[in-house]
C-alpha positions as CSV (number, residue, x, y, z in Angstrom):
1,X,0.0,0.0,0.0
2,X,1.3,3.8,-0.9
3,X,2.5,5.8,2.0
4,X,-0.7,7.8,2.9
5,X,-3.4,6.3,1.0
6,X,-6.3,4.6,3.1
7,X,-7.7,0.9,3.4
8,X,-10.5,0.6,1.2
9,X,-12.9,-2.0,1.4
10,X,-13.9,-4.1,4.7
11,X,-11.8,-6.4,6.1
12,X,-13.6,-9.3,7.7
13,X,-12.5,-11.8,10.8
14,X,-14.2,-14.0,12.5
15,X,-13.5,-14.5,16.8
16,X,-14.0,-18.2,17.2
17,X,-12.6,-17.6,21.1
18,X,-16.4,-18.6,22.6
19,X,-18.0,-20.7,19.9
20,X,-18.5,-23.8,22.8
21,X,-18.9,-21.9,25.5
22,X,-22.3,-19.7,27.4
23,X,-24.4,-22.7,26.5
24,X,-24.0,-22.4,22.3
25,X,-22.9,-26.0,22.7
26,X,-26.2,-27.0,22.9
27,X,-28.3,-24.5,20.8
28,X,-29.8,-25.5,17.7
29,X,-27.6,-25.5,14.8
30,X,-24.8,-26.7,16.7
31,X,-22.3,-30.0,15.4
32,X,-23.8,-33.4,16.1
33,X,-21.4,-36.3,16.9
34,X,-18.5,-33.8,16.9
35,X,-17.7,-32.1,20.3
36,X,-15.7,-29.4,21.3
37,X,-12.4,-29.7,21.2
38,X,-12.4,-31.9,18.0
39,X,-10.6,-30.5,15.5
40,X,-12.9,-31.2,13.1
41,X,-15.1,-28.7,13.4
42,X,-12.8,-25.8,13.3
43,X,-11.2,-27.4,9.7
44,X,-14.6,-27.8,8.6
45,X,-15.5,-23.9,9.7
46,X,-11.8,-23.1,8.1
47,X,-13.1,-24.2,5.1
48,X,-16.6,-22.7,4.8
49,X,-14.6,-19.3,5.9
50,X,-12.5,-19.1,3.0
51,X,-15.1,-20.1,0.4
52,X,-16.3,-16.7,1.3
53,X,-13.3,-15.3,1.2
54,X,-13.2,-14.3,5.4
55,X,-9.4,-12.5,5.7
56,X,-8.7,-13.9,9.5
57,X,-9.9,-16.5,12.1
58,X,-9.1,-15.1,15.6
59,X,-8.7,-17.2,18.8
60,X,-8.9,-14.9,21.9
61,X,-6.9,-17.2,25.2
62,X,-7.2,-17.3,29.2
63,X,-5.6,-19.7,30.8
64,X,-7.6,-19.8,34.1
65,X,-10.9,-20.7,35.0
66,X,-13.2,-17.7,36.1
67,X,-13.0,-16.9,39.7
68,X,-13.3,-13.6,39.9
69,X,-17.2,-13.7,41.2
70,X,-17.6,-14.4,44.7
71,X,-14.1,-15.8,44.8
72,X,-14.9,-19.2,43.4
73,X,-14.9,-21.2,39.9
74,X,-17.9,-23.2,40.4
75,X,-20.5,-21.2,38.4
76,X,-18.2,-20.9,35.6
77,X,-17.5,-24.8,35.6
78,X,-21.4,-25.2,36.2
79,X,-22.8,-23.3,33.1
80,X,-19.6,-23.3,31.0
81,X,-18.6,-19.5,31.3
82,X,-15.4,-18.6,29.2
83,X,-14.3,-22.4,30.4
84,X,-13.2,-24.5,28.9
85,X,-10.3,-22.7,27.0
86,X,-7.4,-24.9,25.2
87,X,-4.2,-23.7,23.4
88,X,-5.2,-23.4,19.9
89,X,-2.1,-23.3,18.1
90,X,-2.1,-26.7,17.2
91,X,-5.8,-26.1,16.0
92,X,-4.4,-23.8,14.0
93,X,-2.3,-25.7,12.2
94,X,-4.8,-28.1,11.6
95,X,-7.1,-25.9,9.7
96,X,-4.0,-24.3,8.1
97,X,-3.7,-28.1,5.8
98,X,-7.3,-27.7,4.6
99,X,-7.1,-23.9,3.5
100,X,-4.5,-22.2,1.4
101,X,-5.4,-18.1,2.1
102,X,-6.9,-17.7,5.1
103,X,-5.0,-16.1,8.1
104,X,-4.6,-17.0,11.9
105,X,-4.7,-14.8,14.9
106,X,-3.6,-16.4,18.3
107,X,-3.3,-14.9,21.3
108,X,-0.8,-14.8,23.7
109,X,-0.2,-12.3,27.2
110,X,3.1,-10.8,27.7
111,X,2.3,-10.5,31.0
112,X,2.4,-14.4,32.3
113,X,4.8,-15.4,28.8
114,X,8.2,-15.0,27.7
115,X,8.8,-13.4,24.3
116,X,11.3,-16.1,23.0
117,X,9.3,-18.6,23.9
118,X,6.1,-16.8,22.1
119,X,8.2,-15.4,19.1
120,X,10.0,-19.3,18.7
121,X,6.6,-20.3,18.3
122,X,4.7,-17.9,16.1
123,X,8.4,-18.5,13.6
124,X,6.8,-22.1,13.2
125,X,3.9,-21.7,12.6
126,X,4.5,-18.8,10.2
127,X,6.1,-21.4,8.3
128,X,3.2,-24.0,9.1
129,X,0.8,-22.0,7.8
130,X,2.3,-20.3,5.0
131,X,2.6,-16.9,6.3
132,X,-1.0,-16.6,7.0
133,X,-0.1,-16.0,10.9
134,X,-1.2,-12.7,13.5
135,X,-0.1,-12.3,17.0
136,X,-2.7,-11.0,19.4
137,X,-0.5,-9.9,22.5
138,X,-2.3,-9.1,25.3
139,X,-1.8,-7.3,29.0
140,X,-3.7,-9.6,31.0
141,X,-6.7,-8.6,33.7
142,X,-7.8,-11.7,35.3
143,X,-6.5,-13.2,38.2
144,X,-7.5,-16.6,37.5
145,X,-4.7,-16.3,35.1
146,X,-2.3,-14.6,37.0
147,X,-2.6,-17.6,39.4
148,X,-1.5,-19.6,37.1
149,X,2.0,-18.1,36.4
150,X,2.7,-17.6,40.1
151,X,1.5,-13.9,40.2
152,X,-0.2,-13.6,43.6
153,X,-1.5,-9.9,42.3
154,X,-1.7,-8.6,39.0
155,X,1.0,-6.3,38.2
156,X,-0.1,-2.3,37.9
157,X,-1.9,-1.3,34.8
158,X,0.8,0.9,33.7
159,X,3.8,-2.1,34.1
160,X,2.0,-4.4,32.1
161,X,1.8,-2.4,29.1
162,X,5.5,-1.0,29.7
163,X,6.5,-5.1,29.6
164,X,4.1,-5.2,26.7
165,X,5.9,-3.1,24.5
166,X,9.5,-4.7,26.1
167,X,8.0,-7.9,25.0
168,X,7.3,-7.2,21.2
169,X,10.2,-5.5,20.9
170,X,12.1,-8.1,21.7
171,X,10.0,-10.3,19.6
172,X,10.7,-8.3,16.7
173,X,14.3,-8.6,17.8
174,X,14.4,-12.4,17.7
175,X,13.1,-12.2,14.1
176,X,15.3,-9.9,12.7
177,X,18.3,-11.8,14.4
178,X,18.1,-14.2,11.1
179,X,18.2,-12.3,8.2
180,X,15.7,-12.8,5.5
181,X,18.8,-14.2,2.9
182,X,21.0,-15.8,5.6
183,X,20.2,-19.3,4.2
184,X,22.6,-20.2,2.0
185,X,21.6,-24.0,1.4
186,X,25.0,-24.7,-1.0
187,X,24.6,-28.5,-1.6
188,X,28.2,-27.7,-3.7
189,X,30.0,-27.0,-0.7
190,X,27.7,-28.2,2.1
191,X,27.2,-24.5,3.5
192,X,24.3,-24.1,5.0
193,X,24.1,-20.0,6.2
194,X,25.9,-17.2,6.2
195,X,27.5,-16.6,9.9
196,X,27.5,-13.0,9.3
197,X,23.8,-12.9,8.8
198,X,23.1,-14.2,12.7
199,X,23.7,-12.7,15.5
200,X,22.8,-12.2,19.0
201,X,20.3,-9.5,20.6
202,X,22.0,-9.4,23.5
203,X,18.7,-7.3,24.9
204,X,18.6,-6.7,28.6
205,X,15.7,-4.3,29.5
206,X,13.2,-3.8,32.7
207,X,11.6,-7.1,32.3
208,X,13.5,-9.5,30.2
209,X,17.1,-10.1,29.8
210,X,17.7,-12.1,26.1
211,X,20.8,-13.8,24.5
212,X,18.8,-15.0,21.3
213,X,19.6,-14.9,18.1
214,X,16.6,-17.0,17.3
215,X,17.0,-20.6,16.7
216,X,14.9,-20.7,13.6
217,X,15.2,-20.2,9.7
218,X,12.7,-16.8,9.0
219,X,9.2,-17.4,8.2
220,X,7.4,-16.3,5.3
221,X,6.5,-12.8,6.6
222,X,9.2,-12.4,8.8
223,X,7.5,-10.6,11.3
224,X,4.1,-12.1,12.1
225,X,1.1,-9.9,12.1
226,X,0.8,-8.0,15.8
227,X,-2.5,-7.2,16.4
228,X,-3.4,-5.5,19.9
229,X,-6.9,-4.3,21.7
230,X,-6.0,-1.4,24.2
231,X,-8.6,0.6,24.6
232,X,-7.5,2.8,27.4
233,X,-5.4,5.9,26.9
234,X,-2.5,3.6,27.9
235,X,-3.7,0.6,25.5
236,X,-4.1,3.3,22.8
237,X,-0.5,4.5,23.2
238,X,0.5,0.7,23.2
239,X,-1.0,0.0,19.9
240,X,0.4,2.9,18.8
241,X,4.0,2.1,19.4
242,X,3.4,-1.4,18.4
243,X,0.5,-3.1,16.5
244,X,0.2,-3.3,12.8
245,X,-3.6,-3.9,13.2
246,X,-6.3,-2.8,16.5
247,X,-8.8,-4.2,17.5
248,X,-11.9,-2.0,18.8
249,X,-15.2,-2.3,20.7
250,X,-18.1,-1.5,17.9
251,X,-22.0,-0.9,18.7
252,X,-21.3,2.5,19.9
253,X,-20.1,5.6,17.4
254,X,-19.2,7.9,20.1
255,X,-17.0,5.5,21.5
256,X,-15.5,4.5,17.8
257,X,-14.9,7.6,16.8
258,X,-13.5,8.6,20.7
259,X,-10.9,5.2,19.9
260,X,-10.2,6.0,16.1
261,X,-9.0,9.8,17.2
262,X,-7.1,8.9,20.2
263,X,-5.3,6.3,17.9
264,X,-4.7,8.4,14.8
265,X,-3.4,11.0,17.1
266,X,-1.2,8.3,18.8
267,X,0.4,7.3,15.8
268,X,1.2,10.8,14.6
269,X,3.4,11.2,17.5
270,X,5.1,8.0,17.0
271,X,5.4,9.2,13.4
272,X,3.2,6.6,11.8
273,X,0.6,7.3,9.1
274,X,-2.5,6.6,10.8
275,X,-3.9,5.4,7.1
276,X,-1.7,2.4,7.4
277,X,-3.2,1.4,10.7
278,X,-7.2,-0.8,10.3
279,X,-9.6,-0.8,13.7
280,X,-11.4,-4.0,13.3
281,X,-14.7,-3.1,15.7
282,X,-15.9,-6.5,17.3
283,X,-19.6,-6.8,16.2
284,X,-21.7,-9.7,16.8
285,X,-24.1,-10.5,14.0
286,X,-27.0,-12.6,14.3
287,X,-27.9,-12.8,10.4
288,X,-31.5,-14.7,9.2
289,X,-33.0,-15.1,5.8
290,X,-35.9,-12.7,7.7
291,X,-35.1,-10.5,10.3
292,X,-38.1,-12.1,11.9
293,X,-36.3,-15.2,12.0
294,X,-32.4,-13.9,13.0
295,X,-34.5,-12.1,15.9
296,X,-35.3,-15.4,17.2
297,X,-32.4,-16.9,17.1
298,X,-31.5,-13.6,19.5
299,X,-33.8,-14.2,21.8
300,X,-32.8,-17.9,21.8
301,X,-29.2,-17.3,22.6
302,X,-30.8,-14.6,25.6
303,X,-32.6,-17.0,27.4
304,X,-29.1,-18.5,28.2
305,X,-28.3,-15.6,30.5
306,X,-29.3,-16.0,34.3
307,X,-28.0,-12.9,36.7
308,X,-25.3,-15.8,37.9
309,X,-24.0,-15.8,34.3
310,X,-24.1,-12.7,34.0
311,X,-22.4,-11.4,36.9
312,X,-19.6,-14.5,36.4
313,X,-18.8,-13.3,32.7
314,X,-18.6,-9.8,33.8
315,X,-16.5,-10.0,36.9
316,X,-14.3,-12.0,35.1
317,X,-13.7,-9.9,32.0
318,X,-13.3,-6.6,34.5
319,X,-11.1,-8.8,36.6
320,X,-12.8,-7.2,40.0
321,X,-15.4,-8.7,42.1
322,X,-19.0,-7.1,41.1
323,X,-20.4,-9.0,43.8
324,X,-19.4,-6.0,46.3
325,X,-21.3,-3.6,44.0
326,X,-23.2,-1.1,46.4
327,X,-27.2,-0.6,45.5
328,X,-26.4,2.6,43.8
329,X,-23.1,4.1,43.0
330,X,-21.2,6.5,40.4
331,X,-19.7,5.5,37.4
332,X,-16.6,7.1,38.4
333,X,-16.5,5.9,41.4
334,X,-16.9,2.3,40.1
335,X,-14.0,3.3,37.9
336,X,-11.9,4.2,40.3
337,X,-12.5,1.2,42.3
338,X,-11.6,-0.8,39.8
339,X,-8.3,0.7,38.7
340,X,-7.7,0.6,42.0
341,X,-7.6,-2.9,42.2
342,X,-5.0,-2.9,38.7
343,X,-8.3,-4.4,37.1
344,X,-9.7,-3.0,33.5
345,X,-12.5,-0.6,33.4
346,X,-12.4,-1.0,29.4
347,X,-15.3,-3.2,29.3
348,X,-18.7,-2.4,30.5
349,X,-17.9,0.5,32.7
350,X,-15.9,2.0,30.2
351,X,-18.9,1.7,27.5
352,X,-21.3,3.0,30.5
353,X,-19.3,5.7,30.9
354,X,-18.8,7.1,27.2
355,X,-22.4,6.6,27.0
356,X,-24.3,8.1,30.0
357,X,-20.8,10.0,31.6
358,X,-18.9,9.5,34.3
359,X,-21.1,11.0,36.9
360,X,-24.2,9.8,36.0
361,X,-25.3,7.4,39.0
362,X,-26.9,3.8,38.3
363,X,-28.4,1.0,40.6
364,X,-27.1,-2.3,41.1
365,X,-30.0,-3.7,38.9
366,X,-29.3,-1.4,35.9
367,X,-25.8,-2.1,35.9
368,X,-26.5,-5.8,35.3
369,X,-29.2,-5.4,32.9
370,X,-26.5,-3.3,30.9
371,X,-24.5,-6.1,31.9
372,X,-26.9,-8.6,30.3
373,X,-26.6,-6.9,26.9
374,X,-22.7,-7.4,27.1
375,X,-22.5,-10.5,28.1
376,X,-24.5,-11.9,25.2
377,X,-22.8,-9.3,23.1
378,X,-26.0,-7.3,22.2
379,X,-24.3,-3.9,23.2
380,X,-22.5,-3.8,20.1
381,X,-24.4,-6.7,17.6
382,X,-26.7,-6.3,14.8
383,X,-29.5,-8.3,14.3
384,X,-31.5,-8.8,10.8
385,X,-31.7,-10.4,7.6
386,X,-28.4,-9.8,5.0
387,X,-29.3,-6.3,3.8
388,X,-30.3,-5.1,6.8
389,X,-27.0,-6.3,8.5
390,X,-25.0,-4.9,5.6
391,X,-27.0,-1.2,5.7
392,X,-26.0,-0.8,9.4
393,X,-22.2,-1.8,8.5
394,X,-21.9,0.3,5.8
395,X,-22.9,3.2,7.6
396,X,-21.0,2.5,10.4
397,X,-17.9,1.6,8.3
398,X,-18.3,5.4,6.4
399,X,-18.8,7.3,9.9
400,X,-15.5,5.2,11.5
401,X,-13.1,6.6,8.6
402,X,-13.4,3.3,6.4
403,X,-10.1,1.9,7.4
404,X,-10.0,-1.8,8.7
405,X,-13.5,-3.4,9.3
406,X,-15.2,-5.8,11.7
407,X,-14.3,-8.7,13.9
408,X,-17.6,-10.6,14.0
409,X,-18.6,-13.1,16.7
410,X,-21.7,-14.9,17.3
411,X,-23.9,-15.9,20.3
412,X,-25.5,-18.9,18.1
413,X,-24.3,-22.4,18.1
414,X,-21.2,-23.8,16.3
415,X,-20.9,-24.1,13.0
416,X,-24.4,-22.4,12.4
417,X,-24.4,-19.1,13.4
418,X,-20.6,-18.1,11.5
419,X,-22.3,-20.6,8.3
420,X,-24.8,-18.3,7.8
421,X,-22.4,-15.0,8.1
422,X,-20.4,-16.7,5.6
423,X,-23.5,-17.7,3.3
424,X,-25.7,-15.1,3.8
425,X,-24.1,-11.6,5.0
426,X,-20.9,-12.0,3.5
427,X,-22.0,-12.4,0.0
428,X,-24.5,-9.5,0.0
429,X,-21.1,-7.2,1.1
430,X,-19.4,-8.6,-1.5
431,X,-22.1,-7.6,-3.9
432,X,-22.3,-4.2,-3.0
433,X,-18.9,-4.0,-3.6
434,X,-18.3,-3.1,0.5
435,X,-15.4,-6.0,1.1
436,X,-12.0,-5.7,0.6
437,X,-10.1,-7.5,-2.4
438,X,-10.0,-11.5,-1.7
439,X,-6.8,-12.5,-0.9
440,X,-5.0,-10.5,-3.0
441,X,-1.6,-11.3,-1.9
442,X,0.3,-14.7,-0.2
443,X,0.6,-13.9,3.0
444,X,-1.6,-12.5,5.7
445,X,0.4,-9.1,5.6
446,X,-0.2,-8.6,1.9
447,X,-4.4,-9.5,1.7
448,X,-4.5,-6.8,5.1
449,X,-2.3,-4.0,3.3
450,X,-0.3,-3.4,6.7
């Protein structure tokens, strides 16, 4: 892409992190004699993704069971909240043998992890896959993970974006320790690589101290996509300095335009063309051949929801305790708590916030009603047959500067409810000319333009 022109087109990914969990295992539509985790499925939904020419399948990760609520995992083991969650790398490379343009994002916190280990990884399966890999890297909130790693606390809010960027960089470091042409492979005289073209890193910063170089031959794209989510002004600086594609909360224009601002004035000061750089908006779609019938399926996927649920998915995701929520309070205040406490107020309070201010004051009930609708991902879904679907995204892809697109998930069983974005939504986009070029290049890099 041109230095300064803009993305055109949508870009389209698909978050497979919860497509087994908050009862869609047992919805209609969902896989008969095939269970979560068989592999199976996901090559299958590989498959039917890139018929319809979907750029990116996106696994989110948490290693720990939630806990947050009340202190204990047993409602999340009870009614399958966010549990269970494998590694999905090698699910990954699975579906990367039955598909040949699709990419991969995985996810991996460089808060618990260590960046050799993660950037020794993401080299093979660059190669595995062709080139077709992203790296999410995220600063992790929960302490059901942190628990896990031997964190008795999470680290402060500020550290774990400081050893976020310390941990790409070093990353980016480990990659570059190979060059691209220091692969010689002379079968004349048995020489193998060019010793001048490896070398150490030798990095030792606040966090990590790394020898390297990387023990690898240099993937395809030599630098695997990063992709990174901040949406505070501290996340927003991170992407910034780091990511080559963001991930943003959609459903609420004051809040997209709010993230797209902060970002493009972000990147200015790191002296980045803010062109270059896509939001993909996470949007749930619910898509039906009548609107009539994708708003049952809506209401199908609600009656999941009880307050337990609720409160277990939100607790978790905020990483702090909603349990202790007074019977009416402040949104600031509730804020403040939870920063507090090195937890995220991103999330729901964060979206409360932009949308009713920070000292507007809400009861306990109203909080988890709002809660209700972001827990089954109705705060920021569309619901209705294709062209209504693909009016609202259109508009909403104009108003957000028409640069990146939209991260869809869905509250309907597995393989149904991304079948029938694929089937239905997707093609009435691409015949309105609103999605990007398919595949245009041979590695994931190329067919996003970063």
């Amino acid at each position: 892409m041109e230095e300064g022109s803009a993305v055109t087109g949508m870009h389209i990914g698909y978050d497979l992190s919860f497509t087994h969990t908050e009862g869609a295992w047992a919805r209609q539509g969902s896989w008969v004699g095939h269970d979560f985790p068989d592999v199976r499925m996901y090559m299958e939904l590989a498959r039917t993704a890139e018929r319809a020419s979907v750029d990116l399948l996106f696994f989110g990760d948490g290693s720990g069971i939630p806990s947050t609520w009340r202190g204990s995992i047993e409602p999340a083991v009870e009614w399958g909240i966010q549990w269970p969650r494998h590694d999905m790398s090698p699910v990954i490379a699975a579906m990367s043998t039955v598909t040949e343009k699709i990419g991969f994002g995985l996810t991996y916190s460089s808060t618990f992890m260590h960046p050799f280990y993660v950037a020794r990884l993401l080299n093979s399966l660059d190669h595995v896959t062709g080139g077709r890999i992203a790296f999410n890297v995220v600063a992790s909130t929960r302490g059901a993970d942190a628990a896990n790693y031997g964190f008795n606390e999470l680290m402060d809010h500020g550290l774990r974006y400081e050893r976020m960027e310390e941990f790409v960089k070093v990353c980016r470091a480990l990659w570059d320790s190979v060059a691209p042409d220091a692969i010689v492979r002379d079968r004349n005289t048995g020489r193998f690589a060019d010793p001048s073209k490896v070398h150490p890193i030798d990095h030792a910063g606040r966090f990590f101290t790394v020898k390297g170089p990387l023990a690898s031959v240099p993937s395809p794209q030599h630098h695997p996509l990063v992709v990174q989510a901040g949406n505070s002004p501290r996340g927003i600086t991170a992407s910034a300095r780091l990511a080559d594609l963001v991930f943003g909360f959609g459903g609420n224009l004051m809040a997209q335009h709010r993230h797209r601002k902060l970002l493009d004035e972000a990147l200015l000061a790191e002296g980045r063309d803010p062109a270059r750089v896509g939001i993909l908006w996470a949007t749930q779609v619910i898509v039906g051949r009548t609107t009539a019938e994708a708003e049952a399926r809506r209401d199908a996927a609600h009656e999941f929801w009880s307050e337990e649920a609720v409160a277990t998915y939100l607790s978790h995701n905020a990483g702090y305790d909603l349990s202790t929520l007074p019977d009416s309070f402040r949104l600031a205040e509730l804020r403040d708590e939870i920063v507090a406490a090195n937890a995220s107020p991103a999330g729901l309070v964060g979206s409360l916030i932009a949308e009713f201010g920070e000292d507007h004051t809400m009861s306990r009930d109203e909080f988890f009603e709002h809660g209700r609708e972001r827990a089954t991902g109705l705060d920021h879904g569309i619901v209705g047959d294709p062209a209504t679907v693909a009016d609202a995204l259109e508009e909403n892809f104009a108003a957000t500067g028409s640069r990146g697109g939209y991260m869809f998930s869905s509250p309907l069983a597995m393989p149904s409810g991304f079948a029938e974005i694929s089937e239905l939504l997707l093609p009435e986009l691409r015949r309105r000319g609103a999605l990007a070029p398919a595949y245009p290049g041979a590695t994931l890099r190329e067919n996003l333009a970063v």
